[in-house]
C-alpha positions in Angstrom: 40.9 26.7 118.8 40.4 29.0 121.4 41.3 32.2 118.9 38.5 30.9 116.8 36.1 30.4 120.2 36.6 34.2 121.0 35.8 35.3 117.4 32.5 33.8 117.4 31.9 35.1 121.8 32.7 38.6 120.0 30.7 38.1 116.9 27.4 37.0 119.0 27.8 39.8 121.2 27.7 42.4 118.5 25.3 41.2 117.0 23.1 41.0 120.4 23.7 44.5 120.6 22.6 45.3 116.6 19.9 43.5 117.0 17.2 45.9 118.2 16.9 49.6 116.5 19.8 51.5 117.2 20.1 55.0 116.4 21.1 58.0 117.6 17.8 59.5 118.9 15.6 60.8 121.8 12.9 57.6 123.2 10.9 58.0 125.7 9.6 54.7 127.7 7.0 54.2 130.5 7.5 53.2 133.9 4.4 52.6 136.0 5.8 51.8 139.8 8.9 55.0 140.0 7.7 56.6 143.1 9.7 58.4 144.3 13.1 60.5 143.7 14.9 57.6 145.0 13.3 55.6 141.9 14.3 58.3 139.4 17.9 58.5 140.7 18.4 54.8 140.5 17.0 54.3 137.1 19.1 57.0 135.6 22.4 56.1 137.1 22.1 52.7 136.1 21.0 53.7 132.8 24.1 56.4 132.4 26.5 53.4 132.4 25.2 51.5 128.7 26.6 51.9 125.5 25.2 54.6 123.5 23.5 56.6 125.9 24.2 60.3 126.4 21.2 61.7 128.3 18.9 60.3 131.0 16.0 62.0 132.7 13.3 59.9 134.7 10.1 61.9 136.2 8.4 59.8 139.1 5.1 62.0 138.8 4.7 61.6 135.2 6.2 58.0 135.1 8.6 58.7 132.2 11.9 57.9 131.4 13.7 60.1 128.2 16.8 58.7 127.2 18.7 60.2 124.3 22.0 58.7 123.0 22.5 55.9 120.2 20.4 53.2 122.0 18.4 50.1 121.9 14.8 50.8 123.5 14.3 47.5 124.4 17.8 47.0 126.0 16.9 49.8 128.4 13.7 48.9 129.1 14.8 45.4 130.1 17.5 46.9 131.9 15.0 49.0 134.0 12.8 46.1 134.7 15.8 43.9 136.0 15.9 46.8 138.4 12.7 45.6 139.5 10.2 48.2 138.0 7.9 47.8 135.5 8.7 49.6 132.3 7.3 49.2 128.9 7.8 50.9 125.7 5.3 53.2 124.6 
């Protein structure tokens, strides 16, 4: 019973991850409160650490975040607004 209990866990949590648009590409998402350096330097180190990601680079004066890698935009956007900030997909 319990081989067949982690089957499924694994199974849902792949396809959680599938089910957004994954591929490998550049996206670039908006973030309207990053003010500062700090905000830039938190973003991208927490968003270094997920699957798929390759590149980060956040801009505080332009309110940008470029991600390149093979992602999930809206995985990383909610990832950045669990951080507190307000990020949408453009």
């Amino acid at each position: 019973m319990e081989l067949i209990t982690a089957a499924v866990t694994v199974m849902e949590i792949a396809a959680e991850r599938c089910s957004g648009i994954m591929a490998t590409e550049t996206m670039q998402f908006t973030v309207e409160d990053m003010m500062c350096n700090g905000c830039e330097d938190t973003i991208q180190h927490e968003l270094k650490h997920e699957d798929g990601v390759q590149q980060v680079s956040a801009n505080h004066i332009e309110g940008t975040v470029e991600v390149r890698g093979t992602i999930n935009p809206s995985l990383l956007v909610e990832r950045v607004n669990a951080l507190g900030f307000n990020a949408s997909e453009e």
